[in-house]
N, C-alpha and C positions, 0 to 999 in steps of 0.2 A: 553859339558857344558849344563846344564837347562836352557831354556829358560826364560825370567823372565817375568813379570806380563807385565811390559810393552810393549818387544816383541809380545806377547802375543795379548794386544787390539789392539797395532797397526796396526798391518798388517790383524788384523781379519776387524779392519774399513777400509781400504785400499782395500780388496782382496773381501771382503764380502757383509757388509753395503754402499759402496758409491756407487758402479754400482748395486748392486741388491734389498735394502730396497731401497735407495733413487731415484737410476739409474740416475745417475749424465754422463755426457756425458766422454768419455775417457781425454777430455782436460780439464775439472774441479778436473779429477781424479790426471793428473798431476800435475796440480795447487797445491793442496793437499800434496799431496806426495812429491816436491819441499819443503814447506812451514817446515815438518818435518826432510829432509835431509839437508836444514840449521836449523833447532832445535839441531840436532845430532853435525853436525858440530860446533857451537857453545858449547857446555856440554860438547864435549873435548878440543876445543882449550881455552876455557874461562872457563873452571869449572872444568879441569882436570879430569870428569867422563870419563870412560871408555862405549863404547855403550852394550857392551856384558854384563855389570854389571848393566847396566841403571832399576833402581826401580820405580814406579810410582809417591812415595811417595818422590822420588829427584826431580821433575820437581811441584816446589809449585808455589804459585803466585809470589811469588818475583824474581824465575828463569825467568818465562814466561816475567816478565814484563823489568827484566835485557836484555833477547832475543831481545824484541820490540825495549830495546833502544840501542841496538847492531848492528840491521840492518839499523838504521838511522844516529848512529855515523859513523859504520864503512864501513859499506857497501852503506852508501849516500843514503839508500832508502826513500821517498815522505812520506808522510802521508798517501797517500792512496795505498802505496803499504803495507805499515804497516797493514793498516786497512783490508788487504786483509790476510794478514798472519792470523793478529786476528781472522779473520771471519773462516778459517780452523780450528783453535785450539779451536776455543770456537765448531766448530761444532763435533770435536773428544771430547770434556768433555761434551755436550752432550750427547754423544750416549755413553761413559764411565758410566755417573751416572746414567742409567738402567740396565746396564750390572752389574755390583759392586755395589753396596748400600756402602760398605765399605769403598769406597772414595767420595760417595756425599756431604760432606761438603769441601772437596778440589776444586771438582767440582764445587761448588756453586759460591767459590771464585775465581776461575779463570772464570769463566763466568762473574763475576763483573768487570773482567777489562773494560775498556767503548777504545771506540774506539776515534781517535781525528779526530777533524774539521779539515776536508781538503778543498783546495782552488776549486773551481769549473773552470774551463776553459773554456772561451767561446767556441764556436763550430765555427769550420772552414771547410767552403763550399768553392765550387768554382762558381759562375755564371752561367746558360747556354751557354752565352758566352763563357769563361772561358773552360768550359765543350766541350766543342766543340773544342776549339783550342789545349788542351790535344788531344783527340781523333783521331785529323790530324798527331800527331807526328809519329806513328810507319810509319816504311818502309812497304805499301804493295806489294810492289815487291818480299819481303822476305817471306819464309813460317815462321819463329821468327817472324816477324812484323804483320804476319797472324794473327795468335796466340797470341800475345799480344794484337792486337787490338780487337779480340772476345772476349780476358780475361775482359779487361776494360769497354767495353760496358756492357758486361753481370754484372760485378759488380757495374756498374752505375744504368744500367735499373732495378734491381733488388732487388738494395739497401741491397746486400748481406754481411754479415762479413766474414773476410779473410779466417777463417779455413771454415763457409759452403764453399766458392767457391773452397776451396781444396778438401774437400769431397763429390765438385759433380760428380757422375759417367755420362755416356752418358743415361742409361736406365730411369734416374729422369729427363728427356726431354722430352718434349712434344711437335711436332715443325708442328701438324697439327693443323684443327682446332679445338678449339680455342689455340694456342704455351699456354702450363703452364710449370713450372718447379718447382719442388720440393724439397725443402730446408731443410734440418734438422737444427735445431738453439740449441741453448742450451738445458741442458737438456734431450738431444735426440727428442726435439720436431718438428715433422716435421710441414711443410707448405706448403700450395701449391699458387705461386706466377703467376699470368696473366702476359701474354706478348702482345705485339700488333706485329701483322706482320711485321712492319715494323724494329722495335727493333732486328727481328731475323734474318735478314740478314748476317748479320755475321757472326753469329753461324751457321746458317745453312751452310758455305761455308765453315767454321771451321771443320764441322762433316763430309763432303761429304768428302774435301780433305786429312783430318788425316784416314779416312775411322770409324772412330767413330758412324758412322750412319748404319753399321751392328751388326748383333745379337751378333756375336764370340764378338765384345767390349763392350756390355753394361754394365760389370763391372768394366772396365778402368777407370784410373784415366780421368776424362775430358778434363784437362789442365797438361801437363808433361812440362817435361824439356827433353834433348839430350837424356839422359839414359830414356829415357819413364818409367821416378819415376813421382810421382804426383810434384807437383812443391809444394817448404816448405811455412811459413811465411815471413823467409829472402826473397826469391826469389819474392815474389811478392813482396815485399816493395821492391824490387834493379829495378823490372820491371815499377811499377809506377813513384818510385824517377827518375830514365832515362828520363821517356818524360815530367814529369813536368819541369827537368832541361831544356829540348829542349823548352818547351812550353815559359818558365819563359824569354829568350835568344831573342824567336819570340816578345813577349808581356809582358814586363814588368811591368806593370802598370795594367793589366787585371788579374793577378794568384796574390795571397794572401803569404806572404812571406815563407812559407812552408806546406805543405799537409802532409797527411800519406792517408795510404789505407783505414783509414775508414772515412776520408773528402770525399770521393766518395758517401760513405751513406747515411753522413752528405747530400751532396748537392743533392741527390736523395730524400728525404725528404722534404728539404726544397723548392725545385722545385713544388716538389707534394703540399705543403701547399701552396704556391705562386698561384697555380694554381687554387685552391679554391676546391680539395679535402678533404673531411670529415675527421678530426681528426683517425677516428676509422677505416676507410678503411687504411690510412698510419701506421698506430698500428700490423693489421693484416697483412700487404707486409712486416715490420721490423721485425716482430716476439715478440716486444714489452710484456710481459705478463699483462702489466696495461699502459691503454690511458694516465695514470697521468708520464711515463718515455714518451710518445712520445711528451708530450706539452712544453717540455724541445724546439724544434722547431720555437712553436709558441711564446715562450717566449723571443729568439732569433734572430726573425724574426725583426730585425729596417725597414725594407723596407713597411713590413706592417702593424707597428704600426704606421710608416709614414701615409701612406696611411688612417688609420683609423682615426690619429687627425685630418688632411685634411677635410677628409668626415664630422667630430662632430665640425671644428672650426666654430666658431661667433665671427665677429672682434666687439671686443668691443671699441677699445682704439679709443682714439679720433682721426681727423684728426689732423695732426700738420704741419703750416703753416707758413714758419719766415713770422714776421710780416714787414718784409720793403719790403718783394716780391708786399705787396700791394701798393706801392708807386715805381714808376716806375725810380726811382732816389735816387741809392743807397746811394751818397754823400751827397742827401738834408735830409734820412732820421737821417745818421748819425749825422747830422750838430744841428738835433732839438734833437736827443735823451738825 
């Protein structure tokens, strides 16, 4: 059978344009590629298309926007998981209306779909405190407790996201002087993140004992699991969820009622701002591409906007003084009032 048009740009944006014009990192690729395997999936179960017969000239705005609200009736997705779909489909009728002129007014129109307002979430950190009494939970008598406890520090001290600290190898280590380790972020943009010796403790008895600190491993995954596979995104959210549950059991009243693996970040940041770090040095350790995503922090921060009305109050209000305090006899003041 002939491929059709649509075949056709798809897989050439897929295969071609996202890792090599744009070089989008392989986990945006997937993003991507997801986004149009529920598009397919939808045009046959809800449109009775057939994918092998799929036209370009079938997928018009009102399909795209029937899709959107597909995923939120049926499939329960957020607004901002919608917003995320959008933003793939608008970025393939991009790169569509240079390739074909012949459907730039299709294109035009589904580029007009607008994305919707989604709810913002405040950010959840944990305290240094906090932070600390996580930290105690794994077992270091165990070489898993070993390993989990390097895994955590290092994505605390780091302020790394879950997939870099799955793609760090041991040879993006740097554990003399001065420790730096090297992070790829989005995008494939690498980074190179300062450690303090002290912070490297761990790792470094991590690399010595897994033998990770010879040349034959530098391209090993960093952190595996049994089968010496790198460890996925589930796994480390089943490894964090574990000691926070231990943590929450120790101190109730000190952990925030639920984390995920990037409130590690979250509280690596916010620590850093606490501490009276420059906006633009915490920008460059998160990988951030604009100061104006990292002051999401400081706008968060109630402990230091405490601090700052503190510092700028002037009491103005008057004293206020009951007036029978001035008569030293409560009963006679009443008796006149």
């Amino acid at each position: 059978m002939k491929p059709t048009d649509f075949s056709k740009y798809i897989s050439d944006f897929i295969s071609r344009y996202l890792p090599h014009e744009k070089g989008l990192s392989n986990n945006t690729i997937r993003a991507y590629r997801d986004t149009f395997v529920l598009l397919l999936e939808y045009l046959q179960k809800e449109k009775c298309l057939k994918v092998e017969k799929l036209t370009l000239d079938k997928v018009t705005k009102e399909v795209v926007l029937d899709y959107l609200d597909w995923l939120q009736s049926t499939r329960s997705c957020s607004n901002a998981t919608r917003n995320a779909r959008l933003a793939a489909i608008h970025s393939f009728y991009r790169f569509l209306q240079h390739e074909s002129l012949e459907y730039l007014h299709q294109c035009q129109k589904i580029l007009s779909i607008r994305f919707k307002r989604s709810q913002h979430k405040s950010i959840t950190y944990l305290t240094i405190e906090a932070m600390k009494l996580l930290l105690e939970q794994p077992d270091t008598t165990s070489l898993k407790g070993r390993r989990d406890l390097a895994l955590m520090s290092l994505m605390y001290d780091t302020g790394a996201r879950v997939q870099e600290i799955i793609d760090l190898t041991p040879s993006m280590v740097r554990l003399d002087t001065p420790p730096v380790i090297k992070i790829i972020g989005k995008g494939n943009k690498a980074r190179v993140v300062p450690m303090l010796d002290a912070q490297t403790r761990h790792l470094k008895n991590y690399l010595k004992e897994n033998r990770l600190d010879a040349a034959f491993a530098n391209r090993y995954p960093l952190f595996f699991n049994s089968r010496k596979e790198k460890l996925t995104r589930a796994g480390i959210h089943y490894i964090v969820q574990k000691y926070y549950k231990k943590a929450k059991e120790a101190n109730k009243m000190l952990l925030p009622d639920k984390i995920s693996c990037h409130s590690l970040r979250h509280s690596k940041a916010m620590h850093l701002l606490q501490a009276g770090v420059n906006l633009v040095y915490i920008r460059d350790i998160l990988g951030h591409v604009s100061v104006q995503t990292t002051e999401i922090y400081a706008r968060a921060d109630s402990k230091q906007k405490r601090k700052a009305l503190e510092k700028a109050y002037v009491n103005i209000n008057p004293d206020e003084t009951a007036t029978w305090t001035k008569n030293e006899n409560l009963m006679m003041w009443l008796k006149k009032f």
